[in-house]
N, C-alpha and C positions, 0 to 999 in steps of 0.2 A: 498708803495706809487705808486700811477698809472703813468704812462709812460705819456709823451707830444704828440702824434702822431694827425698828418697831413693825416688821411684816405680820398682816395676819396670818392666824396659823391656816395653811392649806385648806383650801375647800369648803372653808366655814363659811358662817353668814354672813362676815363682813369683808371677803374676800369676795364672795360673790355678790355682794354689795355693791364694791369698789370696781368693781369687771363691766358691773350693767354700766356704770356712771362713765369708763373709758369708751363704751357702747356708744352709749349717746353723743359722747361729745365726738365721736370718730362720723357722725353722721355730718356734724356742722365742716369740719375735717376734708369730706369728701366732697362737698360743695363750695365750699369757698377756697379751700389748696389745693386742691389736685390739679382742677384745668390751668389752675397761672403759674406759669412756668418762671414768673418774677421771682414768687416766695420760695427760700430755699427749705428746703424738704428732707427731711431723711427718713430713708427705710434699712429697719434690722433687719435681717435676712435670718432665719433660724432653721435651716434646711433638715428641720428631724424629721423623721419616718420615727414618728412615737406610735408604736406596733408593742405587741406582746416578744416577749423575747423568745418565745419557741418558732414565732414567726421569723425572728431577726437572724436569729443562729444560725436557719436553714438558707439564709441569700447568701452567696460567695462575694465575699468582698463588701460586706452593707454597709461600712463605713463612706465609701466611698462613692455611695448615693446619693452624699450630700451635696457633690460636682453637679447634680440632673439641675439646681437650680440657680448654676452660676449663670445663666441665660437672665439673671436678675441684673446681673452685672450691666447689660445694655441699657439701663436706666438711666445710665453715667451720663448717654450722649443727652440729657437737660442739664445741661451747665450749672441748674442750683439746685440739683441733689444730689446727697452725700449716699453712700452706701455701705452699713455695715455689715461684714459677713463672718457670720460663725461657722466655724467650725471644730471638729473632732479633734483632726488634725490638721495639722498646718498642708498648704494647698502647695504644689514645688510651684513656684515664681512663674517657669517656663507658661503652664496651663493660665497664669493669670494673663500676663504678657501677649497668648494667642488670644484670648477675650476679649480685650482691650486693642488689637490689632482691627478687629470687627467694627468697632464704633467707629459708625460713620459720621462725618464731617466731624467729631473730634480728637484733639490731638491724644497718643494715650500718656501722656506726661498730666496733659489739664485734668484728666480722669482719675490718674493713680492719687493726684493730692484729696481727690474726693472720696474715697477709697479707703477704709480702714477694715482691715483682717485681723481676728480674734480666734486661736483658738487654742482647744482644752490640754493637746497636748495627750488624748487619753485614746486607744485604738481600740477599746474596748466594742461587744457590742450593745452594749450601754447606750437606750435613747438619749441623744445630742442633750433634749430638753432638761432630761434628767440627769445630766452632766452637770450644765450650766450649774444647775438649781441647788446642786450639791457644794459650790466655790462659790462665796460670799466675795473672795477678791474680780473673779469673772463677772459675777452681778453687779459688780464698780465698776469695771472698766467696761462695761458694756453702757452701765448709765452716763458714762461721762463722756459720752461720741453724742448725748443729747443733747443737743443747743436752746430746743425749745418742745419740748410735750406735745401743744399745742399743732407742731407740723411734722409729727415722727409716727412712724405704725412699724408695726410688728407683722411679716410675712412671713410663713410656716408653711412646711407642707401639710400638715394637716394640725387639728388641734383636736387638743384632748384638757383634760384637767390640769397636766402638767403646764401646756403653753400658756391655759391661765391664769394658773401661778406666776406663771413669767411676766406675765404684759402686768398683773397686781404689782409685781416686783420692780420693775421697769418702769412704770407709772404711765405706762404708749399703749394705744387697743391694737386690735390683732384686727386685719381683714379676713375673714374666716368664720366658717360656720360655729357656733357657739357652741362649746361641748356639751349642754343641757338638751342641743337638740340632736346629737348624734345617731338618735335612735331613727332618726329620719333617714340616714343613713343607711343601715345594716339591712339584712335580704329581707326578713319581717316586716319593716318598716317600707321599706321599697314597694312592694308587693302591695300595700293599702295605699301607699302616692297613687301609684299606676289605677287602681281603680276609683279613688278620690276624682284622678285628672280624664277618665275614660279612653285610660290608652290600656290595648292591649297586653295581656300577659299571660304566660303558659299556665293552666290546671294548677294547683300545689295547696299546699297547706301552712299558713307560716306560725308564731310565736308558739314553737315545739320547745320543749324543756330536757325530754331525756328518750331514755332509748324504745319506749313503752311509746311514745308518743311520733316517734320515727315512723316504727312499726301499724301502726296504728291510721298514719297517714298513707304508709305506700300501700296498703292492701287498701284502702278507702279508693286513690288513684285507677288502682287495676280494677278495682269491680269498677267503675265511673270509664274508662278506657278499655277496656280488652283487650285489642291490640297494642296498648304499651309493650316497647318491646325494654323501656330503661325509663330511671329517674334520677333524677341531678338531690343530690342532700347537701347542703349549705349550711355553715356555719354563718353567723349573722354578721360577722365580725372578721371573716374572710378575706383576703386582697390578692388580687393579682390570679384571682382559682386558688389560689392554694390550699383555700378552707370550704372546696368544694369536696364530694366525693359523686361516686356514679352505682348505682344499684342494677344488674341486671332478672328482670323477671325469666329469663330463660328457663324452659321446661316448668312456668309456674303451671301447678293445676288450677280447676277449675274452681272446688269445691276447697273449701278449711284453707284458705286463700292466708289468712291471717296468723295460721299455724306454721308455714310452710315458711312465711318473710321472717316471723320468729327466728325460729329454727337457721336460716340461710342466711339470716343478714348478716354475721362475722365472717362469714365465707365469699360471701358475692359485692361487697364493698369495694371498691377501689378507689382509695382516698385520691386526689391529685397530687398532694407532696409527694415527691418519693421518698421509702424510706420508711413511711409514716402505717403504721396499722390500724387497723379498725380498734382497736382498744383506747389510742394515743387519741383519732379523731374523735372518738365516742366520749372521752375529757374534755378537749376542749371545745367538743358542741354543748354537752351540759353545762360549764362554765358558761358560756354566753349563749347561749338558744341556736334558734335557727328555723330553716324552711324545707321543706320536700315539694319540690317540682314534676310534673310531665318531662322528660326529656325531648326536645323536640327536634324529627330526624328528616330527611332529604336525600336526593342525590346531589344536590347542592346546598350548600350550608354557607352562610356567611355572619360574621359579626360586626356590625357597623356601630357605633360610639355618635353622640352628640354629646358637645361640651356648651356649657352656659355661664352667662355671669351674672348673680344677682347683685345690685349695689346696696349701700345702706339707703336710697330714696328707694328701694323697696323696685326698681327696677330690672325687668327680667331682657336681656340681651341672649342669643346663639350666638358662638363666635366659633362652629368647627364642626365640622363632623368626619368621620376618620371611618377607613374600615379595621379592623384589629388582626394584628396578625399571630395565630394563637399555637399555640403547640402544647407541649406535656403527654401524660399518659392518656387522656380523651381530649384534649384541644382544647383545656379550658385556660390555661395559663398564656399569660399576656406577654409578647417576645417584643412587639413592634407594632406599625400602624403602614398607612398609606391615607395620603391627603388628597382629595376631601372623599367620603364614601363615593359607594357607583353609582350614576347618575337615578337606575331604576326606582333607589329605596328612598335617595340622599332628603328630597322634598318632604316625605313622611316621618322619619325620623327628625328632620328641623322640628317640624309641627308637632309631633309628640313630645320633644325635647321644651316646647316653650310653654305646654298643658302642666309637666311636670314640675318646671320651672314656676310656673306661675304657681301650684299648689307649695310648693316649698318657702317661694315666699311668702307666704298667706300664713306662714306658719312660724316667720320673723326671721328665715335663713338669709344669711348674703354671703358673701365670695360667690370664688367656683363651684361648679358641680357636675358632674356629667352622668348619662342611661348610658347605659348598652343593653344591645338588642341582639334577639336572633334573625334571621333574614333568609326563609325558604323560597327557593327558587318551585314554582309550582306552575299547572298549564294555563290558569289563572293569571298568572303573574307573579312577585313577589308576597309574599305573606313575610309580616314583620312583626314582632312580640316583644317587648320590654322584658329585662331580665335582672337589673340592676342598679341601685343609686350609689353614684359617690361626691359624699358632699366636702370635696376634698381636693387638691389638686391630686394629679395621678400621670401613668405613663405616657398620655394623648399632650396634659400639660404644655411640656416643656419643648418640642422641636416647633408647635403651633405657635410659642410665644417667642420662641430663636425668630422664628418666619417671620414674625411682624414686626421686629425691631431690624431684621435684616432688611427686610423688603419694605417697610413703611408705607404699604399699601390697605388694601380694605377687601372684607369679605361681603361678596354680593350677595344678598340672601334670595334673590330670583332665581338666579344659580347654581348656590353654595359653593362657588369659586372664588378663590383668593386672587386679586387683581395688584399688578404692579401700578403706579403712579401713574402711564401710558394705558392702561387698561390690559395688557397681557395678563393671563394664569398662569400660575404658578402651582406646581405638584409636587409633593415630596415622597418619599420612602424612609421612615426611619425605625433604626433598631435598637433596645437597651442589651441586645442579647449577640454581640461579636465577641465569641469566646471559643480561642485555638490555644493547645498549650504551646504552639511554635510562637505566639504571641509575647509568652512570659521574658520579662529579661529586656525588653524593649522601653524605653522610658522614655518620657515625656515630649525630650527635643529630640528623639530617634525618631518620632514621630512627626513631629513636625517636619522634621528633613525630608521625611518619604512623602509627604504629603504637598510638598512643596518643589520637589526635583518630578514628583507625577503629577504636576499641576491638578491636583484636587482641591483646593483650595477652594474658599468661595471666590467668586469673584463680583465684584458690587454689581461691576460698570453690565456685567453680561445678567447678571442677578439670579446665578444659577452656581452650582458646585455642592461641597461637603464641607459640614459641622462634625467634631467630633464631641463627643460629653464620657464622662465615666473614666477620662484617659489617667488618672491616679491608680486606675485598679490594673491598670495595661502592664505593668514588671510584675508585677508579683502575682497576679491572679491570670493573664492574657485576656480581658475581657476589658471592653468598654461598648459604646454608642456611636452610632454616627446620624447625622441629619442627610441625605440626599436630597438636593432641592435641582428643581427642571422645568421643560414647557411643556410635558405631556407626562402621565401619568407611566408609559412605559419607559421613557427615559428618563425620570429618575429610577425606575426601579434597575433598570440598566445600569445607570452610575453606580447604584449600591453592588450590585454583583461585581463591575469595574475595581471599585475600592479595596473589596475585596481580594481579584486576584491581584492586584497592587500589593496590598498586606502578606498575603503569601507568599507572593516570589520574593519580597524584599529579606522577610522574616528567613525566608529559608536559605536566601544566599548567606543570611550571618550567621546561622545555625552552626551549633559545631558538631 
């Protein structure tokens, strides 16, 4: 039977009231329970992509992005913590089973009693968050896996007003950027960090409102550049490129510069969603704002990521840097990564990742966060440009956090190499983007068998192999993830291409 509660009404004053006060007492939280592994501890897991739903509609399979954060599940292996996981849908067993086979030194029996799965029941693409919030009996049973307030938080992928509804509801704070500071967040707001923190960033113009104001900025660019030969338009609110678009000046004249971008810009727009027209982007850029950039070009082009973690003691830590591996209709959209960036940029990007970091907290942000950068190859050297903040977990996230409960080693920041226990490096390759339709029709434990009769497996003792993630979405969509972990950066990328024709030949011998 559902509980009597008295919740304040969403978003009000005393909701926001009650949010600061789980705020604070999450600071005491993080200093006296997190390091003792005595006190039993529980973390909710609430794996939403709370996104705009023109966003959400356009991902194949977004339900089942809620799998990127079962890497939370290796939390098990501390003996006194519980783990609650929400979900949409219910998770099939097998995928929990391979999880739990991972944990090292413990058995996966002592982890499943710590272990409790929750979910809606609902395939919709309806944020998770906003699921929960709508079933008064799921807001029970999710409060009653609390033991104690006092040693419980709330983990999200990202937060918005909705999560903090949730943690209000819940009466546990959220590790995570507060939604009042989201705007630190968005291209606008990135774009003033970067020059707050004096790291580099491409020409552009940011807090645009509507199409006058586009307009307005790209011909300001071109007289200021002349040879621009393009420019990146940014929705503020964007993810993953999607809410990018690309402007090309081609055959701009010289002269009524402003007449000409007028006139041309529903023509020469190329949103990055497919599908999407300059009418549909030009909505949902006026709904949230946005930025107009220099495009910045090369015969080499690279995109490298640093990832950060601010604590609630107001602490700025690097724990990653990645290069991105990007694709779509101009390569802005985010497919995969490779661990750690290449050595030429990796040093500089730490250091501007820890300028930005340190401005973010100065401005009372904690969790995750991560920049990306652009990265020209020039006779100079590299030339490297801040591009972007996400105060958020995101696609670099979750194989960096597989890695460190797989390997329980430490990232060197002399090097920005990740070290095993013995001191060896470790390099990975991974992708959220293995999608063949010969895939569809394969489930869970078809997977496992192939991955297991082709020794893909990890394997602890060698501290090398494949993770897979996303494998829910494997029957019915052919798409999932894999982690490739190795000792040199060409072998794991090797093992990922190996994986692959693994997955092919196998798929296509059952094919009918």
């Amino acid at each position: 039977m559902t509980e009597n509660h008295n919740f304040p009404t969403a978003n009000s004053a005393e909701e926001l009231k009650i949010y600061d006060q789980l705020k604070q007492s999450f600071v005491q939280q993080f200093r006296d329970v997190f390091p003792n592994r005595n006190i039993w501890q529980t973390v909710i897991v609430v794996p939403s992509g709370t996104l705009e739903m023109n966003i959400l509609e356009k991902i194949e399979g977004v339900q089942h992005y809620e799998e990127r954060m079962l890497f939370m599940l290796m939390l098990l292996r501390q003996p006194r913590t519980r783990v609650v996981y929400v979900t949409s849908q219910t998770i099939d067993p097998a995928i929990i089973d391979y999880y739990l086979h991972l944990l090292p030194g413990i058995p996966s029996r002592h982890a499943k009693r710590r272990l409790t799965l929750i979910s809606c029941h609902d395939s919709s693409a309806t944020p998770l968050t906003e699921k929960i919030l709508s079933r008064g009996l799921m807001i029970d049973r999710i409060r009653q896996q609390i033991n104690d307030p006092v040693t419980t938080h709330l983990a999200c992928f990202n937060v918005t007003p909705l999560e903090r509804t949730l943690a209000v509801r819940l009466g546990v704070p959220i590790y995570g950027c507060d939604p009042a500071l989201d705007q630190l967040g968005s291209k606008s707001g990135g774009r003033q960090i970067f020059r707050d923190a004096g790291v580099a960033t491409p020409d552009g113009r940011e807090n645009l409102q509507n199409e006058q104001d586009i307009v307005d900025s790209l011909a300001a660019l071109k007289i200021s550049h002349p040879e621009l030969k393009r420019a990146a338009i940014k929705q503020n609110d964007g993810v993953a490129g999607r809410g990018n678009a690309v402007f090309s000046f081609q055959s701009c004249p010289q002269e009524d510069i402003k007449s000409w971008i007028a006139k041309e810009l529903p023509n020469r727009v190329q949103p990055e969603a497919e599908d999407q027209s300059w009418k549909e982007f030009l909505t949902m850029f006026e709904a949230g704002g946005g930025a107009v950039e220099c495009w910045l070009e090369g015969d080499e082009v690279r995109s490298p990521s640093v990832q950060g973690v601010i604590t609630p003691l107001g602490e700025v830590e690097i724990v990653s840097t990645h290069d991105q591996v990007l694709g779509g209709l101009s390569g802005q959209v985010y497919l995969g990564c490779t661990f750690p960036a290449a050595e030429p940029y990796r040093q500089e990007v730490q250091q501007a990742g820890f300028k930005v970091g340190t401005k973010l907290a100065e401005q009372g942000t904690w969790g995750r966060f991560a920049v990306d950068f652009i990265s020209i190859k020039t006779d100079e050297g590299w030339q490297t440009q801040a591009i972007e903040i996400n105060v958020r977990r995101g696609g670099t996230t979750h194989p960096y956090l597989m890695l460190q409960f797989l390997i329980d080693g430490k990232l060197d920041l002399d090097t920005g190499l990740y070290l095993t226990p013995t001191g060896q490096p470790r390099y990975y390759y991974a992708s959220d983007s293995i999608h063949k339709d010969i895939y569809r029709g394969l489930i869970p434990d078809d997977l496992i068998n192939i991955l297991v009769e082709n020794n893909l497996s990890f394997h602890t003792a060698e501290q090398r192999g494949v993770v897979f993630h996303l494998i829910g979405a494997l029957s019915e969509y052919g798409k999932m993830g894999a982690l490739c972990v190795d000792d040199s950066p060409e072998n794991a990328e090797a093992l990922f291409h190996q994986t692959i024709d693994v997955l092919d030949r196998e798929a296509n011998h059952w094919a009918l």
